[in-house]
TORKOL-4160 file (C-alpha; in steps of 0.2 Angstrom, whole numbers, padded with zeros to 4 digits, m for minus):
266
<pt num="1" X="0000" Y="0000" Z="0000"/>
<pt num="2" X="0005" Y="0016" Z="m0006"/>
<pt num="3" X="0010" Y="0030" Z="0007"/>
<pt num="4" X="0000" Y="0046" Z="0003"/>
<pt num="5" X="0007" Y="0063" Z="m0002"/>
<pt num="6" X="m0002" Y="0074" Z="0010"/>
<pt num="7" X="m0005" Y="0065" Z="0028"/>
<pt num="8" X="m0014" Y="0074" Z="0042"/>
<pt num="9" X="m0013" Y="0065" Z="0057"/>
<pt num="10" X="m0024" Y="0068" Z="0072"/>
<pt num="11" X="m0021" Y="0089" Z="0073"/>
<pt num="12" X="m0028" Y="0099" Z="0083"/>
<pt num="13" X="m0026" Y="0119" Z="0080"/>
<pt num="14" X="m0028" Y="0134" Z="0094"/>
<pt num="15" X="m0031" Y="0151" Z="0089"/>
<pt num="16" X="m0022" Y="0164" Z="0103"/>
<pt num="17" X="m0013" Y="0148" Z="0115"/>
<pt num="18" X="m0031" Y="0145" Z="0120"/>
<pt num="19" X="m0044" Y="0143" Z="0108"/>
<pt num="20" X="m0046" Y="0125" Z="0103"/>
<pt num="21" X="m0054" Y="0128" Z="0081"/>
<pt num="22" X="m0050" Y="0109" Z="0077"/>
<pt num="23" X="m0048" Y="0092" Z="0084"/>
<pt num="24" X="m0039" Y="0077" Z="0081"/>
<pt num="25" X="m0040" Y="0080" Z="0062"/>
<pt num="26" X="m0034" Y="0065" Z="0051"/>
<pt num="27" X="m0035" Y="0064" Z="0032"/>
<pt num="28" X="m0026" Y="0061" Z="0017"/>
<pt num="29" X="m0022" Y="0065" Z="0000"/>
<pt num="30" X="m0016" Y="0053" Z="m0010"/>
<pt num="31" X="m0004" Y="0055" Z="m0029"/>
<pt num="32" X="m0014" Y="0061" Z="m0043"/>
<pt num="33" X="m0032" Y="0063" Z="m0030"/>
<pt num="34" X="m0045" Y="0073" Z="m0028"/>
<pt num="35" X="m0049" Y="0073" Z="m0010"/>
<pt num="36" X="m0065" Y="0084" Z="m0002"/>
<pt num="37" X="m0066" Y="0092" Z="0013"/>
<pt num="38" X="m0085" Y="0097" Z="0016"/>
<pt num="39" X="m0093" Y="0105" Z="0031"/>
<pt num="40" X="m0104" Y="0120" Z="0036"/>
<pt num="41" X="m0098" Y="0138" Z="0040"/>
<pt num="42" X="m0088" Y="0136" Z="0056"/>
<pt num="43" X="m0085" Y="0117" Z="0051"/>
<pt num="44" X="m0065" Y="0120" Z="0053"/>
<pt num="45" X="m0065" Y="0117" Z="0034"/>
<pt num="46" X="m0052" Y="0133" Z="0028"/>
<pt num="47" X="m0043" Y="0129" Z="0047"/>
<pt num="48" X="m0036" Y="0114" Z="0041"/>
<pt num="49" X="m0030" Y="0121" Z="0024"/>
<pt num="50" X="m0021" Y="0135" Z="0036"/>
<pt num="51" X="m0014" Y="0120" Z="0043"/>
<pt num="52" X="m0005" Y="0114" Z="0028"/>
<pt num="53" X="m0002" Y="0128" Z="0018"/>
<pt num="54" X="0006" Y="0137" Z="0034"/>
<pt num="55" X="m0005" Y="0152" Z="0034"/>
<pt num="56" X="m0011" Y="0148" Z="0052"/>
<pt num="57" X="0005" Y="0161" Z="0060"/>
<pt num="58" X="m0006" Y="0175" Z="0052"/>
<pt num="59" X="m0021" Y="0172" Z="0064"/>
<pt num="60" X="m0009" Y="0169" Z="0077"/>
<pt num="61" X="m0013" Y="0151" Z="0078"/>
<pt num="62" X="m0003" Y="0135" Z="0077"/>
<pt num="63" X="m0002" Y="0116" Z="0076"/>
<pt num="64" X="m0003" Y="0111" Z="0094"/>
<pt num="65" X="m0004" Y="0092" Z="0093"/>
<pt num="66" X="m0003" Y="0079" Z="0077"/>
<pt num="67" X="0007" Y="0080" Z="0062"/>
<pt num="68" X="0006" Y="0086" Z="0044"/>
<pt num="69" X="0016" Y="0078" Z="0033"/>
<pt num="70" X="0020" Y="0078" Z="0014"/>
<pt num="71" X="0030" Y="0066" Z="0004"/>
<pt num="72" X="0033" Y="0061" Z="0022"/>
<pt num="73" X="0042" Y="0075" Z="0029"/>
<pt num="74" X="0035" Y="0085" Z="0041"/>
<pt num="75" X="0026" Y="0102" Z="0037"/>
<pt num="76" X="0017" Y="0109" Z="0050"/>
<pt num="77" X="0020" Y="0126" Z="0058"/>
<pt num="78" X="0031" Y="0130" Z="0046"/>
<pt num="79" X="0029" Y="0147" Z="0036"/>
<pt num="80" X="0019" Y="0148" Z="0020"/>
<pt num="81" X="0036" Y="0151" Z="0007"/>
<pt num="82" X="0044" Y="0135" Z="0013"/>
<pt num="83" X="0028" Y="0125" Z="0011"/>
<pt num="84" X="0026" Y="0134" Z="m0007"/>
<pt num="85" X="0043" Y="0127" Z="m0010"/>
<pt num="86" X="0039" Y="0110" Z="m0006"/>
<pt num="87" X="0026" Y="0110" Z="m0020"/>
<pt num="88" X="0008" Y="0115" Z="m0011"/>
<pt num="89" X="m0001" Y="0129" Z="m0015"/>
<pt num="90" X="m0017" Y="0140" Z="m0010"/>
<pt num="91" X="m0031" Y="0145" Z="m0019"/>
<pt num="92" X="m0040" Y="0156" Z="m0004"/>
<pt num="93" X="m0056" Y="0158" Z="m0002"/>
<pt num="94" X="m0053" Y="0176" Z="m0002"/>
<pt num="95" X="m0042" Y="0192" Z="m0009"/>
<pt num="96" X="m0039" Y="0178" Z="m0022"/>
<pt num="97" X="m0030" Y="0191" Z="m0036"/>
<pt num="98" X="m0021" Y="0206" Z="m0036"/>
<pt num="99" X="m0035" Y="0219" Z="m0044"/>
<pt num="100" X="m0024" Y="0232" Z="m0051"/>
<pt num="101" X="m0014" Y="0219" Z="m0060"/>
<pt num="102" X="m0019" Y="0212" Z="m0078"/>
<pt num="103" X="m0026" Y="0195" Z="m0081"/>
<pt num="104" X="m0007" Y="0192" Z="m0087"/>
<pt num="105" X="0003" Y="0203" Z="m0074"/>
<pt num="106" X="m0007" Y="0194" Z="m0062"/>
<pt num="107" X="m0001" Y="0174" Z="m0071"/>
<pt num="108" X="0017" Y="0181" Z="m0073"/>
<pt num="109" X="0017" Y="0186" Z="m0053"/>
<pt num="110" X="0017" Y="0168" Z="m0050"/>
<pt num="111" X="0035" Y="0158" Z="m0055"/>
<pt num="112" X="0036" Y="0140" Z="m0057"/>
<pt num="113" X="0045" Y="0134" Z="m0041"/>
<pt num="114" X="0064" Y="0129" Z="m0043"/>
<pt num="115" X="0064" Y="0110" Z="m0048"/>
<pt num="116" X="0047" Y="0107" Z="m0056"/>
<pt num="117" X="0040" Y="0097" Z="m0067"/>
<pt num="118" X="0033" Y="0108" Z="m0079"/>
<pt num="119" X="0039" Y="0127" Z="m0086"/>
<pt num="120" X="0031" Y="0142" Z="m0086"/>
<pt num="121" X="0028" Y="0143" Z="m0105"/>
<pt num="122" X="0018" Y="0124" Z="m0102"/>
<pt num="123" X="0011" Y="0131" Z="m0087"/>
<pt num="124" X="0004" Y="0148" Z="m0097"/>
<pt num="125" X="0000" Y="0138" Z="m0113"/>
<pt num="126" X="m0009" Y="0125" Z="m0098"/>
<pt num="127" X="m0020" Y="0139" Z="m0092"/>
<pt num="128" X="m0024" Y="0147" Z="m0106"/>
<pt num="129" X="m0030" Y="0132" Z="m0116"/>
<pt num="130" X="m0041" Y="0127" Z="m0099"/>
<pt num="131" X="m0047" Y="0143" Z="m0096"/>
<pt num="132" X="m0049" Y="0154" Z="m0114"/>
<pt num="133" X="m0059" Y="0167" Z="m0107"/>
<pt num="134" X="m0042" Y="0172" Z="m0098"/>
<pt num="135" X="m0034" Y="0174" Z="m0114"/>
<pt num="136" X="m0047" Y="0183" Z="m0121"/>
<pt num="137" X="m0047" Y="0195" Z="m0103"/>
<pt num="138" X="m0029" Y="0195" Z="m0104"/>
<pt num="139" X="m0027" Y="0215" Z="m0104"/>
<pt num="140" X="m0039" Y="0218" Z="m0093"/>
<pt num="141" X="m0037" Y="0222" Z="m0072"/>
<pt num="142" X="m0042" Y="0208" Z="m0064"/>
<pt num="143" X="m0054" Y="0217" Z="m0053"/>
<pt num="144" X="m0064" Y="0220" Z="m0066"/>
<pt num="145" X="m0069" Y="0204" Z="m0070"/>
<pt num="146" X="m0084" Y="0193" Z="m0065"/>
<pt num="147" X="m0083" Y="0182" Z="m0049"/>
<pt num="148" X="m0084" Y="0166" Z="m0061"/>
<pt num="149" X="m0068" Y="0174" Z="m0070"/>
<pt num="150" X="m0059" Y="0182" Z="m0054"/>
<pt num="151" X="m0061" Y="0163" Z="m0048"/>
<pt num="152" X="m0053" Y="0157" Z="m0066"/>
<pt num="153" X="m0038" Y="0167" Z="m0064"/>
<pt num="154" X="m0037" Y="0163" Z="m0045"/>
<pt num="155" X="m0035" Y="0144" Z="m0051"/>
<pt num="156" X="m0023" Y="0149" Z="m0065"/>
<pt num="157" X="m0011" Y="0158" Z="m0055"/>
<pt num="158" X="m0009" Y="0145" Z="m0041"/>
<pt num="159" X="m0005" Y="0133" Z="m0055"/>
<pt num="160" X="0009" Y="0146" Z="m0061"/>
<pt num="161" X="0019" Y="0140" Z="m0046"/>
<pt num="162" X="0019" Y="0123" Z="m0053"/>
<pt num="163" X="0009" Y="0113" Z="m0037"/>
<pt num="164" X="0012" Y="0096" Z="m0035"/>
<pt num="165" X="m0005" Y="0099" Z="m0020"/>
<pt num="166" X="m0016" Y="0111" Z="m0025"/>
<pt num="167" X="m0026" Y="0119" Z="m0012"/>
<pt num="168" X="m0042" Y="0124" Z="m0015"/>
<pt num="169" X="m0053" Y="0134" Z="m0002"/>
<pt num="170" X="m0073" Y="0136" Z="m0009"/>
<pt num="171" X="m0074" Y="0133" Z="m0027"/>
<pt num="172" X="m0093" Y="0138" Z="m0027"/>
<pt num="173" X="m0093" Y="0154" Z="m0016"/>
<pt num="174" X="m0104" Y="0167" Z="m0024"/>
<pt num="175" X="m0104" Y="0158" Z="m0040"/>
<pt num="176" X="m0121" Y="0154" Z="m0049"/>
<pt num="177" X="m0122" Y="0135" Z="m0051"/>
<pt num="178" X="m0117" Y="0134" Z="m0072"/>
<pt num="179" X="m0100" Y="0141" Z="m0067"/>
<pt num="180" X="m0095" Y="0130" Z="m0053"/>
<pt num="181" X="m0099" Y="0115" Z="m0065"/>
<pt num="182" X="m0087" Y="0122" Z="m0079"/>
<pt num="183" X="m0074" Y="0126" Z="m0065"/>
<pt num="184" X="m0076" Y="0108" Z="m0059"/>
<pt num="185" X="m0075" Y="0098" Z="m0074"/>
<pt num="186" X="m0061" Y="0110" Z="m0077"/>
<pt num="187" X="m0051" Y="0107" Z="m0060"/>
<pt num="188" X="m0053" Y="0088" Z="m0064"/>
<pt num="189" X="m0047" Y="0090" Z="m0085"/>
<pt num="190" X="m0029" Y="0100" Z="m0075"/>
<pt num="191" X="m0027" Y="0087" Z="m0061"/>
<pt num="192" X="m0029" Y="0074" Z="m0077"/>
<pt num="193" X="m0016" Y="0086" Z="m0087"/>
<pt num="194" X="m0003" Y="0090" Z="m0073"/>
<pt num="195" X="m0005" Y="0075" Z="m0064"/>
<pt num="196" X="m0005" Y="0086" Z="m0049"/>
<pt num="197" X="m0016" Y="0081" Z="m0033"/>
<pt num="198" X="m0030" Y="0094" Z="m0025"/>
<pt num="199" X="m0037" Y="0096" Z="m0008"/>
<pt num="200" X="m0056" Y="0104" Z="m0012"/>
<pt num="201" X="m0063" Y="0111" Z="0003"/>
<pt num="202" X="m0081" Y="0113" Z="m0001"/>
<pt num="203" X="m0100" Y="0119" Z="0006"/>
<pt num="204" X="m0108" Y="0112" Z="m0010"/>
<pt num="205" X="m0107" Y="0090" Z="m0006"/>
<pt num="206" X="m0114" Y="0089" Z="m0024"/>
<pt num="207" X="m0101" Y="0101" Z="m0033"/>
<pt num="208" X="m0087" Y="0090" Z="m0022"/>
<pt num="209" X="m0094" Y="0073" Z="m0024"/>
<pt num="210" X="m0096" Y="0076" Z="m0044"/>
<pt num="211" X="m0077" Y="0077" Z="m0047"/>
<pt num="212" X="m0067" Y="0069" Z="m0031"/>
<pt num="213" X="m0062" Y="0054" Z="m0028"/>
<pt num="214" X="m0062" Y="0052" Z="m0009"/>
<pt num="215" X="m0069" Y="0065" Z="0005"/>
<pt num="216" X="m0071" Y="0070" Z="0022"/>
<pt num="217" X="m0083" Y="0078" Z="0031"/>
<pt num="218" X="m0080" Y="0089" Z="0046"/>
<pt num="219" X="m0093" Y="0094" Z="0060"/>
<pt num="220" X="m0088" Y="0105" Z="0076"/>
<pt num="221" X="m0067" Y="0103" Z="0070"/>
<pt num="222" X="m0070" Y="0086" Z="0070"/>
<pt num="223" X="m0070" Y="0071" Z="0056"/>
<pt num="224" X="m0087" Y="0062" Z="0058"/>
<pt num="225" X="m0088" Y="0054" Z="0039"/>
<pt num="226" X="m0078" Y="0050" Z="0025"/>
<pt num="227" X="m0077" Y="0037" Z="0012"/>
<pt num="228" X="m0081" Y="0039" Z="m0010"/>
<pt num="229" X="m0091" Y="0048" Z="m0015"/>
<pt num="230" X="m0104" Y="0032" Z="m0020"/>
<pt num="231" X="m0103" Y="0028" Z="m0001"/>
<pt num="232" X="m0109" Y="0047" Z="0005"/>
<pt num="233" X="m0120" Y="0051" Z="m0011"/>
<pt num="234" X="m0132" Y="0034" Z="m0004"/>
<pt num="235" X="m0127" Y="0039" Z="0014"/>
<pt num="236" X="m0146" Y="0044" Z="0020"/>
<pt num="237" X="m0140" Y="0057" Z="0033"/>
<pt num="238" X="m0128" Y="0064" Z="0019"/>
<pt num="239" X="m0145" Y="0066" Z="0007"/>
<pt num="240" X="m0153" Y="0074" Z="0021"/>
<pt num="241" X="m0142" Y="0086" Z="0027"/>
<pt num="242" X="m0130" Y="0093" Z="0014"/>
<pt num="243" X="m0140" Y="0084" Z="m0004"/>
<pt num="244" X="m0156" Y="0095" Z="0002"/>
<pt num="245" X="m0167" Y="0076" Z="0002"/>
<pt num="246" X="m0173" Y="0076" Z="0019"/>
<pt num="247" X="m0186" Y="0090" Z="0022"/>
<pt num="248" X="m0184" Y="0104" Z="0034"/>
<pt num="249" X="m0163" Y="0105" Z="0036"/>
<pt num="250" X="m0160" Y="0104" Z="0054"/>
<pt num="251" X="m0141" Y="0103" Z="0063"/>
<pt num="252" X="m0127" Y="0093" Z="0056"/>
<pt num="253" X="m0129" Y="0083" Z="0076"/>
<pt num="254" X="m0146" Y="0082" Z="0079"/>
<pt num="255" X="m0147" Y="0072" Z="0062"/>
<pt num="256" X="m0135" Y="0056" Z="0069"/>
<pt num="257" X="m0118" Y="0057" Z="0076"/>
<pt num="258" X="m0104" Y="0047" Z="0066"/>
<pt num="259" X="m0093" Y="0036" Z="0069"/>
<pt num="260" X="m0076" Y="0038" Z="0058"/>
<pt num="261" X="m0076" Y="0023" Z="0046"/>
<pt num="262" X="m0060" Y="0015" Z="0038"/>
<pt num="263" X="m0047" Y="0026" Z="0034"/>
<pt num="264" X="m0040" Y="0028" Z="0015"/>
<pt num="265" X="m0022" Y="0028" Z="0009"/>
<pt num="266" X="m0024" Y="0024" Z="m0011"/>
């Protein structure tokens, strides 16, 4: 059996020394996967991500207890440049491009790490052939454009820096439902491409589920399901409470607690 690329081990991260966000946290990412990470608002979803991109220090939180590790060295707690350097990379939720910057100013901010597997003219001709309304939009300041396109140019320049993990904090934020699906379907075409691995941290289970291979599914900072996406797409508490099947939504625990199943390494 394989080792994973991306093993999360048991972590738990404070927030100020004292605050306690998420608990005993295990998953993992195998080569050339497509892992999901669902949950709610407050989950501990774009937590975690902190966690292993290195972003935590900004919050003034930390790695208290478990281990993060890639290509089985240890990551965690270390600051965001050396994990870039490594070969992971965020796409945040957030401030994702540099407004005042052309479409192309804002791809040509981002250099292919030293040592990887693909150039930056592959990486631009890559990106431009997966996303053409970038290469149409290439003049134009990126905070000009749409939140469909902002979010095209937010993937495109975290694959400038040549990922062999790409991070990926809520694909479908504020997005209308036709552009998530072309921005999934697209995600899946560059992970088939690049031969890259992501890491989709996701509200929407049925965006998530259409394109990954394994997931997880956090409640409270805490894992409580995971498994493919057959196995959580017939789950019933699954249907009910993030798949919109069950009626009246209530909370995540009043519809069952879980029980962690087997634990997947590829």
């Amino acid at each position: 059996m394989s080792a994973p690329l991306l093993a999360v081990e048991g972590i738990e991260v404070a927030y100020h020394r004292v605050v306690t966000a998420v608990q005993g946290v295990t998953l993992f990412v195998p080569e050339g996967a497509i892992v999901a990470l669902l949950g709610t608002n407050g989950a501990g979803k774009t937590t975690t991500l902190r966690a292993i991109s290195g972003f935590l220090g900004l919050d003034d939180a930390r790695v208290t207890e478990g281990a993060i590790s890639f290509r089985g060295e240890q990551v965690h707690n270390r600051p965001p440049h050396e994990i870039t350097s490594r070969g992971i990379v965020l796409v945040p939720e957030r401030d994702k491009v540099f407004p005042n910057l052309t479409v192309a100013e804002n791809l040509i901010a981002n250099v292919p790490r030293r040592g990887a597997r693909h150039g930056e003219r592959r990486l631009a001709a890559l990106v431009y052939e997966q996303f053409p309304k970038l290469a149409e939009l290439r003049s134009r300041e990126a905070g000009y454009l749409s939140g469909g396109e902002r979010q095209m140019l937010a993937i495109a320049a975290g694959l400038m820096c040549a990922p062999d993990l790409l991070l990926v904090d809520e694909l479908s934020l504020g997005l209308a439902p036709l552009v998530v699906e072309d921005l999934a379907r697209r995600l899946r075409a560059i992970r088939d491409e690049l031969r890259i691995s992501v890491l989709l941290v996701e509200q929407s289970a049925a965006v998530a589920l259409a394109i990954a291979d394994y997931a997880y599914v956090l409640e409270n900072g805490r894992v409580v399901l995971d498994g493919t996406p057959e196995r959580l797409l017939a789950h019933q508490d699954i249907q009910e409470f993030y798949l919109g099947g069950g009626g009246a939504r209530r909370s995540y625990r009043e519809v069952k607690q879980y029980r962690r199943s087997r634990r997947w390494y590829g």
